[in-house]
C-alpha positions as CSV (number, residue, x, y, z in Angstrom):
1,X,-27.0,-11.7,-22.9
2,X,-30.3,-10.6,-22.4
3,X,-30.1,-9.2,-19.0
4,X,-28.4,-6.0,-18.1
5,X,-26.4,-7.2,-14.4
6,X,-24.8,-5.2,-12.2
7,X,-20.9,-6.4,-12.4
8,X,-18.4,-6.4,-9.5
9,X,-14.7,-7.6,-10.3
10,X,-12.9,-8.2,-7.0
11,X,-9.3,-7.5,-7.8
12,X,-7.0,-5.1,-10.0
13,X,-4.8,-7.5,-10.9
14,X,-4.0,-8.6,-14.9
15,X,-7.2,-10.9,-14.7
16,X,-9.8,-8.6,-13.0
17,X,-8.5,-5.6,-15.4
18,X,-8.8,-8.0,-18.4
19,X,-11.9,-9.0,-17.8
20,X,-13.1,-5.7,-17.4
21,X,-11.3,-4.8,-20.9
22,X,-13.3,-6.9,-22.9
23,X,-16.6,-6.7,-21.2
24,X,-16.4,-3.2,-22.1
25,X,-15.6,-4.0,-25.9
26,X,-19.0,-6.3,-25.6
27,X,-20.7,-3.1,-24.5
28,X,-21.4,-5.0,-20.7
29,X,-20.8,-2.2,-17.8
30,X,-18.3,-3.6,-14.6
31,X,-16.6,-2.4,-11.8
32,X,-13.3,-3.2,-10.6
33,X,-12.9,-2.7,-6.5
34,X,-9.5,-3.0,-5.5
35,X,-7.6,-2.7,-2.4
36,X,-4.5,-0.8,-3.6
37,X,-4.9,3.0,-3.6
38,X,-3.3,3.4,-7.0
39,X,-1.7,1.0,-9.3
40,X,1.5,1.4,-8.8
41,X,0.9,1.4,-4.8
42,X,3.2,-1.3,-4.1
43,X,5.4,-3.5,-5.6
44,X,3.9,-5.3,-8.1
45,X,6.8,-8.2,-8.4
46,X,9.1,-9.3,-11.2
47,X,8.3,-10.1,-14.6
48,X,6.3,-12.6,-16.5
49,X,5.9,-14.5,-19.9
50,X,3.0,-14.2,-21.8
51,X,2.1,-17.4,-23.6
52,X,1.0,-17.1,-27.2
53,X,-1.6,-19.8,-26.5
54,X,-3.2,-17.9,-23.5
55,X,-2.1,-14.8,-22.4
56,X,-1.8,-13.0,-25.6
57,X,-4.8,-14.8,-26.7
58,X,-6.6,-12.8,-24.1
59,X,-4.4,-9.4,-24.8
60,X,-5.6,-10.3,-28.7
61,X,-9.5,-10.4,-27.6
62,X,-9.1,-7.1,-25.4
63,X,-7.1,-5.0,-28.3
64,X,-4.6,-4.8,-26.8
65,X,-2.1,-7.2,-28.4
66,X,0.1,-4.6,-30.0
67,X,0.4,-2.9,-26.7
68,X,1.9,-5.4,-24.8
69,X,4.7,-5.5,-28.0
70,X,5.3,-2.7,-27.2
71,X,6.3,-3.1,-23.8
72,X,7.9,-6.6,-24.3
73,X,10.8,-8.1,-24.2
74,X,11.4,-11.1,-26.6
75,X,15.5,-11.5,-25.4
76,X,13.9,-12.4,-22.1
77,X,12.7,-15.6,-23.4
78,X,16.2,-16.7,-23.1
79,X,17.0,-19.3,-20.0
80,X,20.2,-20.9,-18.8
81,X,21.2,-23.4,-17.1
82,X,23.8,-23.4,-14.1
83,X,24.9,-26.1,-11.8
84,X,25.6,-24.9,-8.2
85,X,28.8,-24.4,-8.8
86,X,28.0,-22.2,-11.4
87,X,29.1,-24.3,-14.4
88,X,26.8,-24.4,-17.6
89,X,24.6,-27.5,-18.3
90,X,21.9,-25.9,-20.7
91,X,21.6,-22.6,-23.0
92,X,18.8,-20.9,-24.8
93,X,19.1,-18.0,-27.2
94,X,15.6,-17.1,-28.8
95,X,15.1,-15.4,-32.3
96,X,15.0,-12.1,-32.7
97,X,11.5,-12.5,-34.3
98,X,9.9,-15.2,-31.6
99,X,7.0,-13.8,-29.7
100,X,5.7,-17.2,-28.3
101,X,6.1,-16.0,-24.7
102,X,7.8,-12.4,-24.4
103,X,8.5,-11.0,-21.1
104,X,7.4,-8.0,-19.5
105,X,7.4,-6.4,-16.1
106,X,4.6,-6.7,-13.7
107,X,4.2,-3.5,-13.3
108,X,3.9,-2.8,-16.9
109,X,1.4,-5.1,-17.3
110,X,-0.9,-3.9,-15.0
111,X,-0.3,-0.2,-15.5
112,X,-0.9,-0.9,-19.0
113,X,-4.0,-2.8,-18.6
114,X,-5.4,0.2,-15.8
115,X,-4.7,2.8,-18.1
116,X,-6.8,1.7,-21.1
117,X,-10.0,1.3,-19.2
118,X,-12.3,4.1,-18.9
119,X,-11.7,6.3,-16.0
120,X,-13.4,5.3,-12.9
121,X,-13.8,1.7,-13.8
122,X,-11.3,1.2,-11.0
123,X,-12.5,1.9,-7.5
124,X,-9.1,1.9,-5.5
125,X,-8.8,1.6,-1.8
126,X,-11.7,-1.0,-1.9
127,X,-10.5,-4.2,0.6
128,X,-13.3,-6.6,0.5
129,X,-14.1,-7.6,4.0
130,X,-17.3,-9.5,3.6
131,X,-19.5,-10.8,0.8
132,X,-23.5,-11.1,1.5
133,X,-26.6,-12.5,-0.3
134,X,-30.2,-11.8,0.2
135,X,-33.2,-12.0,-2.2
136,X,-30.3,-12.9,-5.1
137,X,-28.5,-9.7,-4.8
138,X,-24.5,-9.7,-3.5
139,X,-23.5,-7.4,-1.3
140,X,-19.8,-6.5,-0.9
141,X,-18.9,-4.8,1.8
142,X,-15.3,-3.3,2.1
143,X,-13.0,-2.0,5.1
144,X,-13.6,1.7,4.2
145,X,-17.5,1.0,4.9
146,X,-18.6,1.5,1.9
147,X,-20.9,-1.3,0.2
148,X,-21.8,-2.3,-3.3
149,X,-24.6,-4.7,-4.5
150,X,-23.8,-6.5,-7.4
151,X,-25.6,-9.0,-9.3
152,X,-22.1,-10.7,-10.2
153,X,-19.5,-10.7,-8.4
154,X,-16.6,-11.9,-10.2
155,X,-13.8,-12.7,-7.6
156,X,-9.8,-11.9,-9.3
157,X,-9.1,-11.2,-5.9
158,X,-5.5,-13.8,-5.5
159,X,-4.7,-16.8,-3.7
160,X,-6.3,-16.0,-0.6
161,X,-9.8,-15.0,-2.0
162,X,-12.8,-13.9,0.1
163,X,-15.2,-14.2,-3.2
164,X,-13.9,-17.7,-3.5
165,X,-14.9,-18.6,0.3
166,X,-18.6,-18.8,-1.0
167,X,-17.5,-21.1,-3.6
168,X,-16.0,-23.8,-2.2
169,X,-14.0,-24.4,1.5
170,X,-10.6,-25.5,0.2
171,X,-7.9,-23.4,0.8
172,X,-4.3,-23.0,-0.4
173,X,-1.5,-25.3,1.2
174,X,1.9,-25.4,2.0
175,X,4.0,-27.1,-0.9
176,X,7.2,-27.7,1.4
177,X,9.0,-25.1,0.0
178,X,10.0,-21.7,1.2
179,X,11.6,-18.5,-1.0
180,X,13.3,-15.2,-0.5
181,X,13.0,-12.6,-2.9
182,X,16.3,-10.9,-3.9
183,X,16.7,-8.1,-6.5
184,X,19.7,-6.4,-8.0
185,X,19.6,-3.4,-9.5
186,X,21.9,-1.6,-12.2
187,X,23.2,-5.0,-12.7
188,X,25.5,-3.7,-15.4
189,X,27.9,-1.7,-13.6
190,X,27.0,-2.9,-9.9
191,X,26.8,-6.0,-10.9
192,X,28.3,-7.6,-13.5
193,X,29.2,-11.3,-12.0
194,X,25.4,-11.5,-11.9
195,X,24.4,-10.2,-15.5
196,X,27.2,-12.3,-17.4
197,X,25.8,-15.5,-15.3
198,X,21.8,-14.5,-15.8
199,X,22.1,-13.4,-19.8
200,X,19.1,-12.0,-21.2
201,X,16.0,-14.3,-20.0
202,X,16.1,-16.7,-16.8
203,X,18.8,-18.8,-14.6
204,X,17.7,-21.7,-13.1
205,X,20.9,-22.9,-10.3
206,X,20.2,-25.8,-8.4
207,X,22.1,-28.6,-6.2
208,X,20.0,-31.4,-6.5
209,X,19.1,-31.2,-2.6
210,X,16.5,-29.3,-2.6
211,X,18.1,-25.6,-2.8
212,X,17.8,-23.5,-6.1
213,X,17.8,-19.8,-7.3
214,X,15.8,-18.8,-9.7
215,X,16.1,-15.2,-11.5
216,X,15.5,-13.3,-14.5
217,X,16.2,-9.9,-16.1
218,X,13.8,-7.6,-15.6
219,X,13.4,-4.4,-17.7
220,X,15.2,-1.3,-16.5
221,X,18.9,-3.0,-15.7
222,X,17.0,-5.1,-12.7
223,X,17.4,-8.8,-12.2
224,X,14.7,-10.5,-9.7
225,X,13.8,-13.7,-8.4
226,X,13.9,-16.0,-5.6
227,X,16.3,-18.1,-3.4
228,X,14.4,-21.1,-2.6
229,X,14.4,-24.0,-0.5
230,X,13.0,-27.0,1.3
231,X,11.9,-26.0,4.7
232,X,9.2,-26.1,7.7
233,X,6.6,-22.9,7.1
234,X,8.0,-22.0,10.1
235,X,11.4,-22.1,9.2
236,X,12.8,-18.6,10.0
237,X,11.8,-18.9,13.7
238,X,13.1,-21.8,14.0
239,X,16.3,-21.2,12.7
240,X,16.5,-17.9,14.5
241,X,16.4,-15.6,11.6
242,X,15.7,-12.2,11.7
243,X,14.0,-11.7,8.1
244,X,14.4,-7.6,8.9
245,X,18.2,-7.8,9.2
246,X,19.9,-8.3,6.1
247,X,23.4,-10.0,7.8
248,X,21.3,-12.7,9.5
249,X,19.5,-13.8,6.9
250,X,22.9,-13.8,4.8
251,X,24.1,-15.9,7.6
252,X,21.5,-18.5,7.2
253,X,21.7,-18.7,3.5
254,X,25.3,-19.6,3.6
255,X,24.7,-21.9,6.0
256,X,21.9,-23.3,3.7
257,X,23.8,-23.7,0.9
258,X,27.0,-24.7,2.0
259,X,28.9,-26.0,-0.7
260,X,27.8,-23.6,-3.6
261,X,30.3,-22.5,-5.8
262,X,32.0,-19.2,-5.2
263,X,30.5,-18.1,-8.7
264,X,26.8,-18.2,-7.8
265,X,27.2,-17.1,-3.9
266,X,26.4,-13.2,-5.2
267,X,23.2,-14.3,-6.3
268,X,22.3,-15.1,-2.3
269,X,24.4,-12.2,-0.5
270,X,24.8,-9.5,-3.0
271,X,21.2,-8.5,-3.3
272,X,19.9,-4.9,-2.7
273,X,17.4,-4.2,-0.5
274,X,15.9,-6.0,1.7
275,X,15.1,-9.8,1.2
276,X,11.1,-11.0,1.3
277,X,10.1,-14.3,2.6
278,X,7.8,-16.3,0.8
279,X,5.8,-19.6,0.6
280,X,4.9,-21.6,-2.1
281,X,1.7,-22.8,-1.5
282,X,-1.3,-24.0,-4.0
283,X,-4.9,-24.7,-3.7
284,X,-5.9,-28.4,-4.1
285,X,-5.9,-29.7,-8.0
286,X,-7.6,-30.4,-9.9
287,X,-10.5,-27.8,-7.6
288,X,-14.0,-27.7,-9.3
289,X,-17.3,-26.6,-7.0
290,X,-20.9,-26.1,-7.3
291,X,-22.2,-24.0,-9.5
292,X,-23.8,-20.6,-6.6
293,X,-25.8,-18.3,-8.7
294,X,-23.7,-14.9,-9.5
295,X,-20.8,-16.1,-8.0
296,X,-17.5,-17.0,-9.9
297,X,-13.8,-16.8,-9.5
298,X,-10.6,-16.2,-12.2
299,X,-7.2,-16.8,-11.9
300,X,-5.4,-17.8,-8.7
301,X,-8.9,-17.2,-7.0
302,X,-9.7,-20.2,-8.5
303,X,-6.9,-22.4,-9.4
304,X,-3.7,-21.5,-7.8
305,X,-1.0,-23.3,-8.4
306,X,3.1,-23.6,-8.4
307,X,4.9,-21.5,-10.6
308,X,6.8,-24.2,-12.8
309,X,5.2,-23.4,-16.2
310,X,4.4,-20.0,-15.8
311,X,0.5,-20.3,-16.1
312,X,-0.6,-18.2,-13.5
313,X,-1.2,-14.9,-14.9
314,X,-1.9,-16.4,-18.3
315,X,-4.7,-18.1,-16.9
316,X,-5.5,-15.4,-14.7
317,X,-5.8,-13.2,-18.3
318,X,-7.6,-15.8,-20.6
319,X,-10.5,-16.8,-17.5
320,X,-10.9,-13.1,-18.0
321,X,-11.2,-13.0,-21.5
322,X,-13.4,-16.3,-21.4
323,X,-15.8,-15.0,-19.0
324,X,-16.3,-11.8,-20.9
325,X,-17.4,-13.7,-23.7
326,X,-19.8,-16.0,-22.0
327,X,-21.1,-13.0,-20.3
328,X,-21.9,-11.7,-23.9
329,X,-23.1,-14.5,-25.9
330,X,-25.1,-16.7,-23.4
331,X,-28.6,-16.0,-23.0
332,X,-28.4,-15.4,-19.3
333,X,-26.0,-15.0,-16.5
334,X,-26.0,-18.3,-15.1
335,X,-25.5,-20.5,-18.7
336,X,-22.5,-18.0,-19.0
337,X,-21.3,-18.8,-15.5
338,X,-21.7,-22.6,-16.5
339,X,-20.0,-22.0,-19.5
340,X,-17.4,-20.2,-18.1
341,X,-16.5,-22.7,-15.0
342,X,-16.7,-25.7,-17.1
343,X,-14.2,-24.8,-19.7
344,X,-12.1,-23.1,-17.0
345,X,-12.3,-26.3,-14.9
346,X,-11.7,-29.0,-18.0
347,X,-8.8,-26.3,-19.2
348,X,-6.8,-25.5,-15.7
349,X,-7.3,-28.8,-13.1
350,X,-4.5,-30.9,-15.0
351,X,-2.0,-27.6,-15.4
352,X,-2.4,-27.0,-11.7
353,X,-1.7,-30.8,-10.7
354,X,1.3,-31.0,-13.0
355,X,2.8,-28.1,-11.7
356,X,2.6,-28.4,-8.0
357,X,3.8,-31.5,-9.3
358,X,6.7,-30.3,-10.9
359,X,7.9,-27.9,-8.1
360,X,7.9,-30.7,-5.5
361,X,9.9,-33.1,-7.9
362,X,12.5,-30.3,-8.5
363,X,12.9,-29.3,-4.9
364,X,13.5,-33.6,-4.1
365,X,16.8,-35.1,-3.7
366,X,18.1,-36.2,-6.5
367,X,20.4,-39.2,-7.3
368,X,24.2,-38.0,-7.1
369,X,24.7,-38.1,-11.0
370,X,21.5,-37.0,-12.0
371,X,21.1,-33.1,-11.2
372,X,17.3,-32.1,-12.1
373,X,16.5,-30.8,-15.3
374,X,14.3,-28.2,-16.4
375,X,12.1,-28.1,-19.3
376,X,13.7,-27.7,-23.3
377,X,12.7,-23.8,-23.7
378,X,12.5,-24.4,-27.6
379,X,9.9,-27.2,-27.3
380,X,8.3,-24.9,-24.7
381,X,7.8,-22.1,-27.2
382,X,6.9,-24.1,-30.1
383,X,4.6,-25.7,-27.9
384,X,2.7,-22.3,-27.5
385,X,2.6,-21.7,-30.7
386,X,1.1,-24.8,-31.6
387,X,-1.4,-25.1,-28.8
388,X,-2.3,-21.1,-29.7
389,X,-3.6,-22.7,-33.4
390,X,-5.4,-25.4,-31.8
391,X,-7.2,-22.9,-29.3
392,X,-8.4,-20.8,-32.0
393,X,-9.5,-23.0,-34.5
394,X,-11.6,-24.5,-31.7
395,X,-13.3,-21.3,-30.2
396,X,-17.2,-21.1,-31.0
397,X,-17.4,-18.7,-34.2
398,X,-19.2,-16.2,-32.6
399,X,-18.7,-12.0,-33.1
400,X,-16.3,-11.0,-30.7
């Protein structure tokens, strides 16, 4: 690039902090404003697989490859299968040796990602509130009254993005489906039932009328994940839930799941702590805009979308990594910003549509003697592996 801009990445998250990684190897100067006060501020969530064909591509481009080995888990890679009753359909053990899509916390991930940048490349306890143009400069002005000018603004800044509001009008929507978070901790010795059902990766428990739980280990003896359901947005009102008192929401999910085997009823009364309602919701896909000079989005900014796959954060990490490079290698700001969105557009509208997709076909009712299935976790990973190849050959040789 033959310009010298002023970068502003909206969001800490694993996108905004990659991106940040690897415009720093390309010697490129950015920010990253984020409205945490530290990184480990809040709870970050569960874990996450990182796809060999995305994710660790990104990790790869940003050094930081052997890091995240590290850190990660390859047992987790392992899923089951459970009826509601708690019988087992389907098993997956992977090799020790298989890294196509290791897990690691989310948490780790980000801390890991933070703590390799520079110090003060991360400006924490920076909310955006508003994001201004005159004479082509961005200003971002954030809740502590401080402003920044910028001339890119690169917006990692989540599902409900301000940066993407100057981008486009659509806005996430409700995909009919409504979660609770659950967590167990010390699973081991507080809770075994739970550990000898879960294994080492992910248990996916279902009915086959719309009710499931979803959970996975987590490092540290912790096993998270959701208890999920079709339902109104609306729902806990209008079944007279109180989300802040453990007993009635316990009362509800029995209720809800009446008929579930006495086997998997821990997994929706035994949790501890509290249990967090959720949504799943996605913005419209395939979503593509008009190009608005020094404007741009990564990650669920700009494409999210249902969990069934796993490509959020993966996406979120290689739109980094992809705008980086465009940043570097294009002449000017704007062919890297055209660059960028194409690609991201052509390789993220389909994965989006397929999985909202997928989530609201899992969540249907399903004939009586055909529970739903969930994808073969070896063709998965070998997929990942293969599509990883295909990705590299067909990168533009460029120095990197």
């Amino acid at each position: 690039m033959n310009e010298t801009p002023r970068i502003a990445i909206v969001g800490g998250g694993p996108g905004g902090l990659l991106a940040a990684h690897v415009l720093h190897g390309h010697g490129i100067a950015a920010t990253v404003y984020d409205a945490d006060t530290a990184v480990d501020s809040r709870d970050p969530g569960g874990t996450l697989d990182l796809h060999a064909d995305s994710g660790q591509i990104a990790l790869e481009d940003a050094g930081l490859l052997s890091a995240f080995h590290e850190l990660a888990r390859v047992e987790g890679q392992a899923m089951t299968r459970r009826d509601h009753h708690g019988t087992l359909l389907k098993q997956f053990t992977p090799a020790d040796d298989d890294t196509a899509a290791p897990e690691i916390d989310r948490g780790q991930l980000r801390t890991m990602l933070y703590e390799r940048l520079a110090p003060g490349t991360v400006q924490w306890g920076h909310k955006l509130t508003d994001l201004t143009t005159e004479n082509g400069v961005h200003r971002l002005h954030f809740a502590n009254g401080s402003t920044v000018d910028a001339d890119v603004v690169i917006g990692a800044d989540g599902t409900w993005s301000k940066v993407r509001r100057r981008l486009t009008d659509a806005q996430p929507e409700y995909l009919g489906v409504s979660f609770l978070d659950v967590r167990f901790d010390d699973v081991e010795s507080r809770h075994p039932e739970i550990a000898a059902l879960v294994g080492d990766g992910q248990l996916f428990t279902a009915d086959g009328a719309g009710r499931a739980v979803i959970v996975q280990r987590n490092s540290n003896g912790v096993i998270r994940g959701y208890v999920a359901f079709r339902a109104e947005e609306d729902w806990a009102a209008r079944e007279g839930v109180d989300l802040t008192d453990r007993t009635s929401v316990r009362e509800f999910l029995l209720r809800e799941f009446r008929g579930w085997g006495s086997k998997v009823l821990p997994l929706l009364i035994d949790n501890d702590g509290d249990y967090v309602a959720r949504a799943f919701t996605a913005l419209p896909a395939p979503l593509t805009w008009e190009r608005v000079p020094g404007i741009t989005v990564i990650g669920d900014a700009a494409h999210a979308m249902a969990p069934f796959g796993g490509h959020g954060a993966n996406l979120a990490l290689l739109d980094g990594a992809e705008l980086a490079h465009a940043l570097h290698e294009e002449p000017d700001v704007e062919a890297a910003l055209t660059r960028y969105e194409t690609a991201m557009f052509a390789r993220t509208g389909h994965l989006a549509a397929s999985a909202n997709a997928a989530l609201r076909g899992f969540f249907a009712d399903q004939p009586e003697d055909g529970a739903q299935d969930v994808p073969d976790r070896e063709e998965e990973l070998r997929a990942y592996e293969a599509r990883a190849a295909e990705y590299r050959a067909s990168r533009t040789p460029a120095a990197r």
